[in-house]
C-alpha positions as CSV (number, residue, x, y, z in Angstrom):
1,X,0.0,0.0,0.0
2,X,1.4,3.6,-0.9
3,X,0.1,7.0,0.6
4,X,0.2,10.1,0.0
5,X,-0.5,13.6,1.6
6,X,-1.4,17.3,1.0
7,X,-1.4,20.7,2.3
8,X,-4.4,19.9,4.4
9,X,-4.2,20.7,8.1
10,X,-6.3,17.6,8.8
11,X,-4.7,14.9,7.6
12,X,-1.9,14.6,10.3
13,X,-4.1,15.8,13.6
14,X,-6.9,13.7,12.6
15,X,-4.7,10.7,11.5
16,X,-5.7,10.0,7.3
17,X,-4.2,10.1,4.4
18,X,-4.9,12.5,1.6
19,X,-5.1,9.1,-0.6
20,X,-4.0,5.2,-0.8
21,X,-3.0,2.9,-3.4
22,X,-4.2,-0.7,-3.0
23,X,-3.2,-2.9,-5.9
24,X,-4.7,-1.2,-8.8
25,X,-7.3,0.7,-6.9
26,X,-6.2,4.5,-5.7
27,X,-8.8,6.0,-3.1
28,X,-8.8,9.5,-2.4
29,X,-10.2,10.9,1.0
30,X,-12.7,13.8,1.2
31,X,-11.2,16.5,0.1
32,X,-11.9,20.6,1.1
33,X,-10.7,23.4,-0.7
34,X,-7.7,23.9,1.1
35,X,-4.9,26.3,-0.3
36,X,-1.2,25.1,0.4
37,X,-1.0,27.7,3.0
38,X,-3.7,25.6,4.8
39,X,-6.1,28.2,4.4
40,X,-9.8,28.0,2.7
41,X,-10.0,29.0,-1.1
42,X,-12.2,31.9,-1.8
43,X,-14.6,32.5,-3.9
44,X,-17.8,30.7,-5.2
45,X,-18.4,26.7,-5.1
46,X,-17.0,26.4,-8.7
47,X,-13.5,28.0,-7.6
48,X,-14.0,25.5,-4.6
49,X,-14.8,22.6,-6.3
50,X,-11.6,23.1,-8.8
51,X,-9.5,23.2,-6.1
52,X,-10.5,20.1,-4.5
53,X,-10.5,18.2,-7.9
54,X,-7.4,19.6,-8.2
55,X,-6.1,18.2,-5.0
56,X,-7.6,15.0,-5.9
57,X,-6.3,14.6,-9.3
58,X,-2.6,15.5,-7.9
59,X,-2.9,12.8,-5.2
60,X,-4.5,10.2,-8.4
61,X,-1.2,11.4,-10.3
62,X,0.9,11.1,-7.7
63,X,0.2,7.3,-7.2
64,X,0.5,6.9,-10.5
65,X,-3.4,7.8,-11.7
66,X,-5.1,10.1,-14.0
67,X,-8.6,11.8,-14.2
68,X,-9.1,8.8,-17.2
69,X,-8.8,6.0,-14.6
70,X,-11.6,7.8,-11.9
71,X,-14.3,5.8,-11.7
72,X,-16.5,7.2,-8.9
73,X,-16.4,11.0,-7.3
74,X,-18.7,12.0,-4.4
75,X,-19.5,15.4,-3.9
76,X,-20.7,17.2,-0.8
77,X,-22.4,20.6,-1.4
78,X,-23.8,22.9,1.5
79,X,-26.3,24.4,-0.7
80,X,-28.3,22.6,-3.9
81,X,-28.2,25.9,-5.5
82,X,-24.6,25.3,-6.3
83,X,-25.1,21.8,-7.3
84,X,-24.9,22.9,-11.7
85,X,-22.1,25.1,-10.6
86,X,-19.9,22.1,-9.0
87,X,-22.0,19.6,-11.8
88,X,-20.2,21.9,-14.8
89,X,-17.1,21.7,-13.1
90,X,-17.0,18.2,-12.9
91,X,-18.5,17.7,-16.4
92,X,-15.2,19.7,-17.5
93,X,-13.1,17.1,-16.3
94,X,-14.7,13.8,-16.4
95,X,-17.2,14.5,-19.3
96,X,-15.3,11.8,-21.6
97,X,-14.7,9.7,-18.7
98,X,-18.0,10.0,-17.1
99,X,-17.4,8.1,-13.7
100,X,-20.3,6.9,-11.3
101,X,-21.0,10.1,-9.3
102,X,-23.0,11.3,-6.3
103,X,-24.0,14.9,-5.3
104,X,-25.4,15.4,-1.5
105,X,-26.8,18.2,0.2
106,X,-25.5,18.0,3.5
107,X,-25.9,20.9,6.2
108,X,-22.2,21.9,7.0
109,X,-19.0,20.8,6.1
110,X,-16.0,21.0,8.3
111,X,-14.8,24.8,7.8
112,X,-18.3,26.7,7.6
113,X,-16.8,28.9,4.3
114,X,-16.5,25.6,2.3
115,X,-19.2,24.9,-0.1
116,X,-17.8,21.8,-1.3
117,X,-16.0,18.2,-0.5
118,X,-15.3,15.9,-2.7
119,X,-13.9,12.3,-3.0
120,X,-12.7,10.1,-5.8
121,X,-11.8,6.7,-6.3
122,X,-9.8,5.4,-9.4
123,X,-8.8,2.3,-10.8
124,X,-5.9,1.2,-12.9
125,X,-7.0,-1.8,-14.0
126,X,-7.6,-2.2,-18.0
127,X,-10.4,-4.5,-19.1
């Protein structure tokens, strides 16, 4: 199994890894728009959501991944008027790819300025 980490404040305090590599599968934890300073990325929930895909997509490359071999994202959105905002965003990157994806409403995230987390899951496996 291979790790990997980011910027986020979280990941050593709360004990997790920013993503994992098992065999062929790479699994990327939920991810906030965090800026390498630790701090929160402004702007609207589009700017937020690239950052997190962002951060994902680094961690995916990083254990040897791209946004071709994502298979499933999860998104986490504090408000469902953002949802076509964070949808477009994700249909920018994955709209050849077209993973299994899930958008919830929830009521807060961890930071109350984030309108977004997102996770991923990717597979390097070839059929």
């Amino acid at each position: 199994m291979r790790r990997t980490a980011s910027a986020s404040p979280y990941e050593a305090r709360f004990g997790f890894s920013r993503a994992l590599r098992v065999g062929d599968r790479i699994l990327v934890s939920g991810t906030g728009p965090v800026e390498p300073d630790g701090s929160s990325t402004p702007g609207d929930a589009a700017a937020q959501a690239r950052r997190c895909f962002a951060i994902a997509l680094a961690a995916i490359a990083e254990l040897g991944g791209s946004a071709a071999d994502v298979v499933r994202t999860r998104m986490f959105i504090t408000d469902a008027a953002d949802g076509e905002a964070i949808g477009a965003v994700h249909g920018e990157l994955f709209g050849e790819t077209r993973p299994a994806a899930t958008m919830v409403v929830v009521a807060a995230l961890l930071r109350p300025e984030w309108k977004v987390e997102i996770e991923a899951e990717a597979t390097l496996a070839r059929t």
